[in-house]
PDB file of N, CA, C and O in Angstrom, chain B, residues numbered from 101:
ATOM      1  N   UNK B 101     -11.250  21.889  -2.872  1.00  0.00           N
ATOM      2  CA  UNK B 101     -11.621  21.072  -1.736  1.00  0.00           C
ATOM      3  C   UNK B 101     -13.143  21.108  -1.606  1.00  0.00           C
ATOM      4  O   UNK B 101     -13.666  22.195  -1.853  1.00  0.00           O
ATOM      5  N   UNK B 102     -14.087  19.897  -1.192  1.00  0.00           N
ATOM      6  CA  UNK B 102     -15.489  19.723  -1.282  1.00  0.00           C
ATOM      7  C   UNK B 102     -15.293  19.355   0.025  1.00  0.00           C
ATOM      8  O   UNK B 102     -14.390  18.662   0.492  1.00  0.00           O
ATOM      9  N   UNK B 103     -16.677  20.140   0.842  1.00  0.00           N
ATOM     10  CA  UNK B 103     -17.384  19.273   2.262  1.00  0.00           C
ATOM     11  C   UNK B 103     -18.690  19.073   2.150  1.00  0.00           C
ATOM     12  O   UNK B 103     -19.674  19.651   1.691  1.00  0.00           O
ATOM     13  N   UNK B 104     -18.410  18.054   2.718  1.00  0.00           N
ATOM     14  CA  UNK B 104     -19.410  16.952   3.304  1.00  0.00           C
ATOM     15  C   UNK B 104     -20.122  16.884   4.701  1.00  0.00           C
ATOM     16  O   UNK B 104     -19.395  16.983   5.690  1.00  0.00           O
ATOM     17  N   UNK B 105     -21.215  16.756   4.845  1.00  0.00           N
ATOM     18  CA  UNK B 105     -21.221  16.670   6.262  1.00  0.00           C
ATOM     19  C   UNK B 105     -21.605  14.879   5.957  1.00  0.00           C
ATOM     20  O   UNK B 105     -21.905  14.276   4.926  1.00  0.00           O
ATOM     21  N   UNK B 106     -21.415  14.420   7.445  1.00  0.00           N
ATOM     22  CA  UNK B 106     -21.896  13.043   7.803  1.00  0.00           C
ATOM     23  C   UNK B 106     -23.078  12.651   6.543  1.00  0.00           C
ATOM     24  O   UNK B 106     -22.907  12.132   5.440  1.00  0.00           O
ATOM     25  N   UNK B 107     -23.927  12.985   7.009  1.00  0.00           N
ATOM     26  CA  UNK B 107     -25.045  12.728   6.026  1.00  0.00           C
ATOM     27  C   UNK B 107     -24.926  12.737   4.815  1.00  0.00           C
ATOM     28  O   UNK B 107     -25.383  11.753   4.233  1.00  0.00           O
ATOM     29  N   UNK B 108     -24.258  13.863   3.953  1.00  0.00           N
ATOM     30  CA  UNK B 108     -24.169  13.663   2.764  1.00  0.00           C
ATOM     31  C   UNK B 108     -23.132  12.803   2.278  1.00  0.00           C
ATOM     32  O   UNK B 108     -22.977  12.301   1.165  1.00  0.00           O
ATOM     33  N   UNK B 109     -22.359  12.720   3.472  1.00  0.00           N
ATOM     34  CA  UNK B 109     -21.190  11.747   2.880  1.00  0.00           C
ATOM     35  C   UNK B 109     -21.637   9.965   2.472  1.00  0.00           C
ATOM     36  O   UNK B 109     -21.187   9.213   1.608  1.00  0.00           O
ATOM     37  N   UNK B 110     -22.724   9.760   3.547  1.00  0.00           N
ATOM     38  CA  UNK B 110     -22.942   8.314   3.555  1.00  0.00           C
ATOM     39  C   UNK B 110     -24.089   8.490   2.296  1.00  0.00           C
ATOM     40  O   UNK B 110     -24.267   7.492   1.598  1.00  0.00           O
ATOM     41  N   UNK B 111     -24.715   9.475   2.045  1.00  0.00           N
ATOM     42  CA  UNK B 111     -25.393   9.438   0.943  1.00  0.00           C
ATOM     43  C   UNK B 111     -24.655   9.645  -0.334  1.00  0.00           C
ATOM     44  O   UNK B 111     -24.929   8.976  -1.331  1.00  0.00           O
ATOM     45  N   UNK B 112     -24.095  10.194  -0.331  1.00  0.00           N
ATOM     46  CA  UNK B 112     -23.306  10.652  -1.607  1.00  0.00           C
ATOM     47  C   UNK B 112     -22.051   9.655  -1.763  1.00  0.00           C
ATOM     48  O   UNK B 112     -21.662   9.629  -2.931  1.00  0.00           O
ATOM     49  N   UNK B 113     -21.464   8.994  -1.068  1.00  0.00           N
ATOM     50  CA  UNK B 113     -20.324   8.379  -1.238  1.00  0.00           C
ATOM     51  C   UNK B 113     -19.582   7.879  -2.158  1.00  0.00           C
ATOM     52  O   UNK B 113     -18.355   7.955  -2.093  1.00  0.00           O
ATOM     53  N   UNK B 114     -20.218   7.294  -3.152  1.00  0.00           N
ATOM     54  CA  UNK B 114     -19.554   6.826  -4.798  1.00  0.00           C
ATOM     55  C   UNK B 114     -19.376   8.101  -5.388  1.00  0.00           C
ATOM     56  O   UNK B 114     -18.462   8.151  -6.212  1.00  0.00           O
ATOM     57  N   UNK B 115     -20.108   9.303  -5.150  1.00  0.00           N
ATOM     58  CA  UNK B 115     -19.466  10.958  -6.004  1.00  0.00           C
ATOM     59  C   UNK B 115     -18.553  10.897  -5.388  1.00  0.00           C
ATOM     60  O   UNK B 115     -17.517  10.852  -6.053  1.00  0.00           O
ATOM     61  N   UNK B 116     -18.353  10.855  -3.518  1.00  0.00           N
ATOM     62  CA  UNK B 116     -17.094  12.092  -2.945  1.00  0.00           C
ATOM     63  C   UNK B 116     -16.039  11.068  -3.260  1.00  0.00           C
ATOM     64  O   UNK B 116     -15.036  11.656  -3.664  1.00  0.00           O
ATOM     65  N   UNK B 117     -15.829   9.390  -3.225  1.00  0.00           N
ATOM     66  CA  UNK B 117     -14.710   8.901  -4.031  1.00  0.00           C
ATOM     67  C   UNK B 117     -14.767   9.457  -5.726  1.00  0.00           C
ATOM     68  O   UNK B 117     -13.632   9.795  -6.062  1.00  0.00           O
ATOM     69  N   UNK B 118     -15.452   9.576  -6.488  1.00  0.00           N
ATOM     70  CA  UNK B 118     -15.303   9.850  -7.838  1.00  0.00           C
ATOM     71  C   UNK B 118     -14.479  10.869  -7.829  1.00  0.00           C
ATOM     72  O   UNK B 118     -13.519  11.033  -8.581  1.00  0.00           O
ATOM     73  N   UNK B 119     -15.074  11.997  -6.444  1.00  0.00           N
ATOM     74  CA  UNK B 119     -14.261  13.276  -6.448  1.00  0.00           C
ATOM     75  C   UNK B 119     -12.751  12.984  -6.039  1.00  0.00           C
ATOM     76  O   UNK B 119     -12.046  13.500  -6.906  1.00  0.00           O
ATOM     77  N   UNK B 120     -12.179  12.531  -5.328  1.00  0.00           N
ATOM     78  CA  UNK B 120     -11.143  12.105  -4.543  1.00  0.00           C
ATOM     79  C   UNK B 120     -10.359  11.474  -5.851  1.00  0.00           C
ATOM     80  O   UNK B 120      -9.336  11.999  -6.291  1.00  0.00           O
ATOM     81  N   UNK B 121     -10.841  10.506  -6.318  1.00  0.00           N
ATOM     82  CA  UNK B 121      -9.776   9.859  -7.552  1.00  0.00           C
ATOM     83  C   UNK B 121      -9.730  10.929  -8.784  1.00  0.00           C
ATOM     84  O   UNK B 121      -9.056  10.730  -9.794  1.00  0.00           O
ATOM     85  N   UNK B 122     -10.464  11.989  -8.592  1.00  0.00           N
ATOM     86  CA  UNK B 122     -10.194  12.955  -9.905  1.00  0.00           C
ATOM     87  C   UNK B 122      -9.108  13.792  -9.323  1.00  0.00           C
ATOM     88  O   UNK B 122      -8.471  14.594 -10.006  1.00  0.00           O
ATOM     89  N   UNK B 123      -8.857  13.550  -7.746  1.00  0.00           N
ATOM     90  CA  UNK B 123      -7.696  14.568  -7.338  1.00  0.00           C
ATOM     91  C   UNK B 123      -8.052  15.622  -6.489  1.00  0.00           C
ATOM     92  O   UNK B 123      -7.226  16.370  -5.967  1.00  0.00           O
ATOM     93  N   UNK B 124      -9.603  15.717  -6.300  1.00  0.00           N
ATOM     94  CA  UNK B 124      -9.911  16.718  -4.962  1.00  0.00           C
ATOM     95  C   UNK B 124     -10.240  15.984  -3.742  1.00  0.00           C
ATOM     96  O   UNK B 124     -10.713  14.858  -3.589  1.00  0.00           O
ATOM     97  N   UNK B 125      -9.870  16.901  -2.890  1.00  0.00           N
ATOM     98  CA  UNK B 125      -9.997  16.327  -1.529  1.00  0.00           C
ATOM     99  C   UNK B 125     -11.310  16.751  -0.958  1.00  0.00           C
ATOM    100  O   UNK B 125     -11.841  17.861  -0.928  1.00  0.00           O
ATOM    101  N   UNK B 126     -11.755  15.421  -0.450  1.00  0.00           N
ATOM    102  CA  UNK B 126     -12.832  15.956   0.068  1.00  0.00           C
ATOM    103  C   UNK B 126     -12.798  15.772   1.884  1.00  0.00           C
ATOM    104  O   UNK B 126     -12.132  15.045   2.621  1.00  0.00           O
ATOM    105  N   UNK B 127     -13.727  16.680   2.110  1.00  0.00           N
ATOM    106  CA  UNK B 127     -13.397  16.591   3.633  1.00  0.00           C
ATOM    107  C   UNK B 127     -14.743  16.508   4.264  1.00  0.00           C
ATOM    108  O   UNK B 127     -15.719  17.123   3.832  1.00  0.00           O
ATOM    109  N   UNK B 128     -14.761  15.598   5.469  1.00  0.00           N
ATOM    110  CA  UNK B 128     -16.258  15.193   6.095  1.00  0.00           C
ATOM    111  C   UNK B 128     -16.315  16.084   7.570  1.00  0.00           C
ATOM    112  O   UNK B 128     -15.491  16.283   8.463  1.00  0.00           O
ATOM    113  N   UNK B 129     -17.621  16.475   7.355  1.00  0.00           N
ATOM    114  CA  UNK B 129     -17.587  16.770   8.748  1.00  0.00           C
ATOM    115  C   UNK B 129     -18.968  16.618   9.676  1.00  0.00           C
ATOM    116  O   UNK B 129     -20.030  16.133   9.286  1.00  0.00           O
ATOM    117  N   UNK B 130     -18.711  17.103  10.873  1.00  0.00           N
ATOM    118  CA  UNK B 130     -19.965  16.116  11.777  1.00  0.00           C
ATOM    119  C   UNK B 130     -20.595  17.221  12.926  1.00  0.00           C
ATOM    120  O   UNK B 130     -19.695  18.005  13.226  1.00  0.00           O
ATOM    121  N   UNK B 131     -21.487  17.433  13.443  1.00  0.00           N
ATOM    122  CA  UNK B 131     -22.266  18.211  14.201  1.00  0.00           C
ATOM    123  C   UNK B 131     -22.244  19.793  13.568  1.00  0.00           C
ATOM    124  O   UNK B 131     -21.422  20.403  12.885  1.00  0.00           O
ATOM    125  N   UNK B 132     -23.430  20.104  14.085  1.00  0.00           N
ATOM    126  CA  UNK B 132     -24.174  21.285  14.235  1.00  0.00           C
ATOM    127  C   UNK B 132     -23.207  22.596  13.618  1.00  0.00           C
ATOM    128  O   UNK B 132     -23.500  23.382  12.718  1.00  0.00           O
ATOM    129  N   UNK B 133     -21.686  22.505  14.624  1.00  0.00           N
ATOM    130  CA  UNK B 133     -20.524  23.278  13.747  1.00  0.00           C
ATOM    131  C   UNK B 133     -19.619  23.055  12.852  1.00  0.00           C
ATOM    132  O   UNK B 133     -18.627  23.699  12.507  1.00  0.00           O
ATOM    133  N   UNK B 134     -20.394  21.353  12.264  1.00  0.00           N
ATOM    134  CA  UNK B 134     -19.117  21.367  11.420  1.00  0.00           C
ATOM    135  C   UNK B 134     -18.149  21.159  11.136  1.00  0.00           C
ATOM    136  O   UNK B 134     -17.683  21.379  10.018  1.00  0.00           O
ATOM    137  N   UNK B 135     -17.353  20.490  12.427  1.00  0.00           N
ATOM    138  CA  UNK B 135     -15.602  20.235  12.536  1.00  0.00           C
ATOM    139  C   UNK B 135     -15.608  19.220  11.705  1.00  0.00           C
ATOM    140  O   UNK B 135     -16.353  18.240  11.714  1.00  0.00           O
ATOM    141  N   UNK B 136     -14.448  19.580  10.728  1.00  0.00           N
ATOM    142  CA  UNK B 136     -13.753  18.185  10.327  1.00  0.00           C
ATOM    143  C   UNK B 136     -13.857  16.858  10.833  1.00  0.00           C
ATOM    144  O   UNK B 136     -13.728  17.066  12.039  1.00  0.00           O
ATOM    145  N   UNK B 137     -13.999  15.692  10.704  1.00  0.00           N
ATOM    146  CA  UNK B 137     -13.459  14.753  11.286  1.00  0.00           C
ATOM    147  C   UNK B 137     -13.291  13.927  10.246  1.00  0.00           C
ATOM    148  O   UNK B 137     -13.505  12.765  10.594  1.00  0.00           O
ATOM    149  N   UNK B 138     -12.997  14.032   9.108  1.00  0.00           N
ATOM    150  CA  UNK B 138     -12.483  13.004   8.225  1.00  0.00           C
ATOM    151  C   UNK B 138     -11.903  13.332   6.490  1.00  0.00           C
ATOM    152  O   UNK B 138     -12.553  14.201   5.909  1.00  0.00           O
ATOM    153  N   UNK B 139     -11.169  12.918   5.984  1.00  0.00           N
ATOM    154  CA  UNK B 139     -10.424  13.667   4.939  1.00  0.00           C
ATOM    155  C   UNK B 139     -10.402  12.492   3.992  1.00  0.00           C
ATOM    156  O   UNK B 139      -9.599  11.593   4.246  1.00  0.00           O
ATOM    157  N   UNK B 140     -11.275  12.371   2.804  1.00  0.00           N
ATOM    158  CA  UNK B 140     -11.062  11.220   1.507  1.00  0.00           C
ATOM    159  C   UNK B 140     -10.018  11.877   0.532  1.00  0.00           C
ATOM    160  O   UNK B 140     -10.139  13.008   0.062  1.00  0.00           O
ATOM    161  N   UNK B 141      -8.950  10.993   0.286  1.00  0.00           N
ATOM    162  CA  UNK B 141      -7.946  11.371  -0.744  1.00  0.00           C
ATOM    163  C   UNK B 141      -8.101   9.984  -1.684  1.00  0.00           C
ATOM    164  O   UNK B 141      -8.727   8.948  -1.463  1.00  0.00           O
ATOM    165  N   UNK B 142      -7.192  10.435  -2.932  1.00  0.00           N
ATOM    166  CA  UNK B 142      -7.167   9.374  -3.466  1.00  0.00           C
ATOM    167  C   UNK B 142      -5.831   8.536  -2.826  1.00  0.00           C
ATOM    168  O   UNK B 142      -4.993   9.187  -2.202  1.00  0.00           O
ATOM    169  N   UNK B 143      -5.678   7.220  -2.984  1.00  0.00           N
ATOM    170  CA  UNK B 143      -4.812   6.036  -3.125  1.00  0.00           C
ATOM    171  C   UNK B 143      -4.418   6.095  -4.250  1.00  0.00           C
ATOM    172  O   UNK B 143      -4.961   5.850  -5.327  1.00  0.00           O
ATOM    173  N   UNK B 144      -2.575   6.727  -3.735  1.00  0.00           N
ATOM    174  CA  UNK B 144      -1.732   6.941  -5.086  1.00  0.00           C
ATOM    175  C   UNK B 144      -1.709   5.523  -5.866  1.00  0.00           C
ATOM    176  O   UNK B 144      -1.809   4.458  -5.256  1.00  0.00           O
ATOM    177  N   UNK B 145      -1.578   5.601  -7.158  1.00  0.00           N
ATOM    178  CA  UNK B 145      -1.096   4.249  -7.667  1.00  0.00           C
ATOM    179  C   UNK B 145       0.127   4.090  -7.991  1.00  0.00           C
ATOM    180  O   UNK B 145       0.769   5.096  -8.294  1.00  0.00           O
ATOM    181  N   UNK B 146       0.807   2.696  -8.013  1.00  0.00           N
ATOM    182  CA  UNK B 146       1.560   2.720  -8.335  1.00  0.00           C
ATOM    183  C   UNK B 146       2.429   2.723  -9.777  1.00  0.00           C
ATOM    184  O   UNK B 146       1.949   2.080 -10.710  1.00  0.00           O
ATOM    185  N   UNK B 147       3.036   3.065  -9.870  1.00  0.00           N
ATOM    186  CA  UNK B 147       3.721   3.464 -11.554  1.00  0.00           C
ATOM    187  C   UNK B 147       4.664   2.094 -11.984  1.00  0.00           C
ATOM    188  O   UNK B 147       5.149   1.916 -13.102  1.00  0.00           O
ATOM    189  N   UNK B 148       4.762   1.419 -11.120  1.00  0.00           N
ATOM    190  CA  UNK B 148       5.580  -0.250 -11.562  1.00  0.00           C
ATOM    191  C   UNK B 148       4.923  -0.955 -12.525  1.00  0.00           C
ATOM    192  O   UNK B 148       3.820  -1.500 -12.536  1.00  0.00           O
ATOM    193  N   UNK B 149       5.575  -0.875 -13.130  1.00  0.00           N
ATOM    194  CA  UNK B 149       4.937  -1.554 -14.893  1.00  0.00           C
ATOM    195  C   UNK B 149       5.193  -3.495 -14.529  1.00  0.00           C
ATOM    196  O   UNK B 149       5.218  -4.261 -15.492  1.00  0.00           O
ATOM    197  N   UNK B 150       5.308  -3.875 -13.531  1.00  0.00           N
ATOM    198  CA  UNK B 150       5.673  -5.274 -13.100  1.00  0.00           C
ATOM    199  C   UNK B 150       7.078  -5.192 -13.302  1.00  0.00           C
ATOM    200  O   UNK B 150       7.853  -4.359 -13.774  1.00  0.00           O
ATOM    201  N   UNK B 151       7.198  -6.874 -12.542  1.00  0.00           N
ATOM    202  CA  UNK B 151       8.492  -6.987 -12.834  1.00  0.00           C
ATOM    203  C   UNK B 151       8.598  -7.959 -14.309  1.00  0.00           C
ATOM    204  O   UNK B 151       7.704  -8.580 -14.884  1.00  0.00           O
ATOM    205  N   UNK B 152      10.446  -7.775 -14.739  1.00  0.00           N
ATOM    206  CA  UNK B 152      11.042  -8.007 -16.381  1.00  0.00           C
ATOM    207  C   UNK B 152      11.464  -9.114 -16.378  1.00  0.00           C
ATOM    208  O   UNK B 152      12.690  -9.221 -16.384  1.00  0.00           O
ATOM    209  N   UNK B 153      10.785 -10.137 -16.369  1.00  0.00           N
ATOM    210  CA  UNK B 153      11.871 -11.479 -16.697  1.00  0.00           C
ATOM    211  C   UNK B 153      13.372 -11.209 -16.996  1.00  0.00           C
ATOM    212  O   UNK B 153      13.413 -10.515 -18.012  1.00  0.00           O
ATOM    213  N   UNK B 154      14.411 -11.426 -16.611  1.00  0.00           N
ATOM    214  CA  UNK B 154      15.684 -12.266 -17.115  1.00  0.00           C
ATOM    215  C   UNK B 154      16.248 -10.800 -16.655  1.00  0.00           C
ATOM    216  O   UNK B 154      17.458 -10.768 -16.880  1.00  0.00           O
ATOM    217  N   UNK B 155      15.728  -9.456 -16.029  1.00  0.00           N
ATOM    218  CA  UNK B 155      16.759  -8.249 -15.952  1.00  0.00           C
ATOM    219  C   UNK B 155      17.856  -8.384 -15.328  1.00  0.00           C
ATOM    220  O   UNK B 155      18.797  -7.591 -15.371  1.00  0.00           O
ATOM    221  N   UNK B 156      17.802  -9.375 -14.725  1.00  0.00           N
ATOM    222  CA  UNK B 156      19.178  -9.195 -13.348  1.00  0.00           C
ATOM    223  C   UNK B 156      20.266 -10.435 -13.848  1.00  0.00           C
ATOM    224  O   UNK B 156      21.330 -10.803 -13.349  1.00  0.00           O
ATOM    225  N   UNK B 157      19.429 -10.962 -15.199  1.00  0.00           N
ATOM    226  CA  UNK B 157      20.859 -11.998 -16.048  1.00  0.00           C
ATOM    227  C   UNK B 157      22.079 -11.454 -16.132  1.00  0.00           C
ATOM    228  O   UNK B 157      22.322 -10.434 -16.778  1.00  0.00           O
ATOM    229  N   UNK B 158      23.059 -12.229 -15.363  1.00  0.00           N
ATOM    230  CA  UNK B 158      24.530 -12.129 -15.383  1.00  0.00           C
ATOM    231  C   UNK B 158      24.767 -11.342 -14.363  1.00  0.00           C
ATOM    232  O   UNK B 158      25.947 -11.216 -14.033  1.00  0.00           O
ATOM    233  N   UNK B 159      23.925 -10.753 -13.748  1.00  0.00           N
ATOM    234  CA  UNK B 159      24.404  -9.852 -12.661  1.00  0.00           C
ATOM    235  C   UNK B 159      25.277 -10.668 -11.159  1.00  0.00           C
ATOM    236  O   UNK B 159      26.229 -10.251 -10.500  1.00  0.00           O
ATOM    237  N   UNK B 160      24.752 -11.498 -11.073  1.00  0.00           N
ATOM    238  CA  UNK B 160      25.548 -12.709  -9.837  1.00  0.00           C
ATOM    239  C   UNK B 160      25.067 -13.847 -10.103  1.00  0.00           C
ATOM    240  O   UNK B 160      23.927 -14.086 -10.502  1.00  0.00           O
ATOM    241  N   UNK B 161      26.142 -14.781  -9.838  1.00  0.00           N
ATOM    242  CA  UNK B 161      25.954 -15.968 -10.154  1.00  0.00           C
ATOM    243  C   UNK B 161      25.752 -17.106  -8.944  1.00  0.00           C
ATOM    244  O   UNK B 161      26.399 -16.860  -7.927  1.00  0.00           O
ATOM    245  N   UNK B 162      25.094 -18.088  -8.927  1.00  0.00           N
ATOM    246  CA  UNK B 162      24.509 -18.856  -7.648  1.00  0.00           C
ATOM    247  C   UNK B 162      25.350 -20.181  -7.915  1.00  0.00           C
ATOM    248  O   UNK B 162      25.391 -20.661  -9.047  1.00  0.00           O
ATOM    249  N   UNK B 163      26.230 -20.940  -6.504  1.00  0.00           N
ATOM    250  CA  UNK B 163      27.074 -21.907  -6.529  1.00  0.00           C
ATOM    251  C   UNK B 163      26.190 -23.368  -6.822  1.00  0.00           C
ATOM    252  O   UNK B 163      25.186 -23.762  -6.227  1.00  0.00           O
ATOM    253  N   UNK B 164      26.856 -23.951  -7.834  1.00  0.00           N
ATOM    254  CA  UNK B 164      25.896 -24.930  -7.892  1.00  0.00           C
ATOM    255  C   UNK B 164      25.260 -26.193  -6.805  1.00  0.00           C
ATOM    256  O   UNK B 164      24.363 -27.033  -6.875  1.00  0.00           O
ATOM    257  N   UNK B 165      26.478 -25.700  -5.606  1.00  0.00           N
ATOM    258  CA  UNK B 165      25.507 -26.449  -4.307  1.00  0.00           C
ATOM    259  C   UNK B 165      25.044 -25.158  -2.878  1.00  0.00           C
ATOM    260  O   UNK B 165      25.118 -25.202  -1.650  1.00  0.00           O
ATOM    261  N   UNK B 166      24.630 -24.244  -3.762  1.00  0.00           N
ATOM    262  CA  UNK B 166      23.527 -23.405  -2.758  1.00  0.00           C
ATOM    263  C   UNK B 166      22.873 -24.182  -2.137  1.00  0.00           C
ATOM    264  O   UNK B 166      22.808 -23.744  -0.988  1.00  0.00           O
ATOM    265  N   UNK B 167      22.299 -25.166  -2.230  1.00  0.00           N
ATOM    266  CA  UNK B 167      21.194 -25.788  -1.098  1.00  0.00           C
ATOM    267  C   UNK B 167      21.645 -26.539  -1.229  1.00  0.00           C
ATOM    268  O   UNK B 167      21.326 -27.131  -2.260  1.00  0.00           O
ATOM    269  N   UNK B 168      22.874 -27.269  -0.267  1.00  0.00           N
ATOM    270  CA  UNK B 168      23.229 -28.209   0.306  1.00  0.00           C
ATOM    271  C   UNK B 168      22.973 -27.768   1.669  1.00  0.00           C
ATOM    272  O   UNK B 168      22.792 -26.615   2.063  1.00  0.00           O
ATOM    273  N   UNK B 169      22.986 -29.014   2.430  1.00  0.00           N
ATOM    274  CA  UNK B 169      22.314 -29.064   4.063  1.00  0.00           C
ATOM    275  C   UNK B 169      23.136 -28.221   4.928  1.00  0.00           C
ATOM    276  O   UNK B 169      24.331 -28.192   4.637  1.00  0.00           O
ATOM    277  N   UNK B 170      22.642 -27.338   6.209  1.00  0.00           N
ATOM    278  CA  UNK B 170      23.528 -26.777   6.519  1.00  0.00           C
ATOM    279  C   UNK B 170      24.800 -28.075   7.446  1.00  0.00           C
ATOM    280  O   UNK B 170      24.436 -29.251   7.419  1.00  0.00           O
ATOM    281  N   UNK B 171      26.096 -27.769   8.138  1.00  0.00           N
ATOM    282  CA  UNK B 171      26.863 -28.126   9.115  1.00  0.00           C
ATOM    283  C   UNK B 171      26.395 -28.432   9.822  1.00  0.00           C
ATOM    284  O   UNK B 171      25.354 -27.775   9.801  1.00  0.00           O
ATOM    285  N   UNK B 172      26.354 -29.341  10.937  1.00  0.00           N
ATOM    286  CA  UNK B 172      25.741 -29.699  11.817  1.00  0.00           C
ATOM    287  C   UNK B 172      25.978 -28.650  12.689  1.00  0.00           C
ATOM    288  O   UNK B 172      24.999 -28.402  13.392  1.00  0.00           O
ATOM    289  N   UNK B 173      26.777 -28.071  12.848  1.00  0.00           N
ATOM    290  CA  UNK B 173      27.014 -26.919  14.033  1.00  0.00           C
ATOM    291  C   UNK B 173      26.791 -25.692  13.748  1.00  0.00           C
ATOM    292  O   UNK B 173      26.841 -24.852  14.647  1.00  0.00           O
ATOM    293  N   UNK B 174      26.508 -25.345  12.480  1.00  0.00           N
ATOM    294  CA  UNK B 174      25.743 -23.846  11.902  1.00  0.00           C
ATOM    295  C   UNK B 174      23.910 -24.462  12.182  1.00  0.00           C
ATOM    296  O   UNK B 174      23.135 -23.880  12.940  1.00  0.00           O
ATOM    297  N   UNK B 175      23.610 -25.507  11.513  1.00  0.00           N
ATOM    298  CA  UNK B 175      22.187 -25.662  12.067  1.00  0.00           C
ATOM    299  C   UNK B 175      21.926 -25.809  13.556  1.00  0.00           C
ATOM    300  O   UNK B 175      20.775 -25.672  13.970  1.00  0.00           O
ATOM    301  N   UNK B 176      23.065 -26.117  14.501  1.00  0.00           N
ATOM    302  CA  UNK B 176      22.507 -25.912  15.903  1.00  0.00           C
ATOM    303  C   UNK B 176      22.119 -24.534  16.139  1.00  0.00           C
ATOM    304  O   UNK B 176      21.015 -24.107  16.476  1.00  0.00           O
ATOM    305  N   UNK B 177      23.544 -23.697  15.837  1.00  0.00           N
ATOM    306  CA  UNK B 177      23.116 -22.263  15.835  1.00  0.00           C
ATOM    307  C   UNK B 177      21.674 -21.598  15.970  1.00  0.00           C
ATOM    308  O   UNK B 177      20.930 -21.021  16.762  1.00  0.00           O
ATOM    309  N   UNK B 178      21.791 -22.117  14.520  1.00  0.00           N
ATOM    310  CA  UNK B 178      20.292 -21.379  13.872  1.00  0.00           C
ATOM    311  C   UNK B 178      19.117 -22.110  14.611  1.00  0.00           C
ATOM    312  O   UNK B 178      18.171 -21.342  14.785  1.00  0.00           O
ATOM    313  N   UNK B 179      18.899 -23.427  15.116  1.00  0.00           N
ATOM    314  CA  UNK B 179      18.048 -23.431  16.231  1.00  0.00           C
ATOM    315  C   UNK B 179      18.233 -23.167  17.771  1.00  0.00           C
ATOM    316  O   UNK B 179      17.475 -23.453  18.697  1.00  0.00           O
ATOM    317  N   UNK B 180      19.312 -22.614  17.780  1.00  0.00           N
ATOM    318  CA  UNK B 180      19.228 -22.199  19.126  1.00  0.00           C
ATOM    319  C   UNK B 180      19.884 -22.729  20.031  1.00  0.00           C
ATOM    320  O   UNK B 180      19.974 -22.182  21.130  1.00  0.00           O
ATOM    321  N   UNK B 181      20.554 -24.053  19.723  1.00  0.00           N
ATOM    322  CA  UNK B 181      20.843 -25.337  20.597  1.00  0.00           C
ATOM    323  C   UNK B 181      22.385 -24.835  21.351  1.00  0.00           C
ATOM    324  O   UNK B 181      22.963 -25.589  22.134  1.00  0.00           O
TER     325      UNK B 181
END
């Protein structure tokens, strides 16, 4: 773990992220004693390689009139009427 006070933080800032994405935490702090008041971590990334074209082929199948208009009395519903 690395501290910082205020000052060095706004001066130093591209190190204490360099430090933070290598995996240490750095911690800021402010007046005369020092207290904490702020903690840089890194922003996990994510491990999703994207999504796979065609993975979910055959898994369910869609009616060939899915988007037909709704009923006149299911679309009142759904606005409220």
């Amino acid at each position: 773990m690395h501290k910082a006070t205020m000052h060095e933080a706004k001066t130093n800032l591209s190190a204490l992220v360099e430090l933070a994405q290598k995996g240490e935490e750095v911690i800021i702090t402010s007046g005369r004693e020092r207290r904490p008041v702020a903690r840089v971590v890194a922003v996990p990334q994510s491990k999703s390689r994207g999504r796979t074209p065609g993975l979910f082929k055959g898994t369910f199948k869609i009616r060939h009139d899915f988007d037909r208009p709704l009923p006149a009395d299911e679309l009142r519903s759904w606005l409220g009427e």
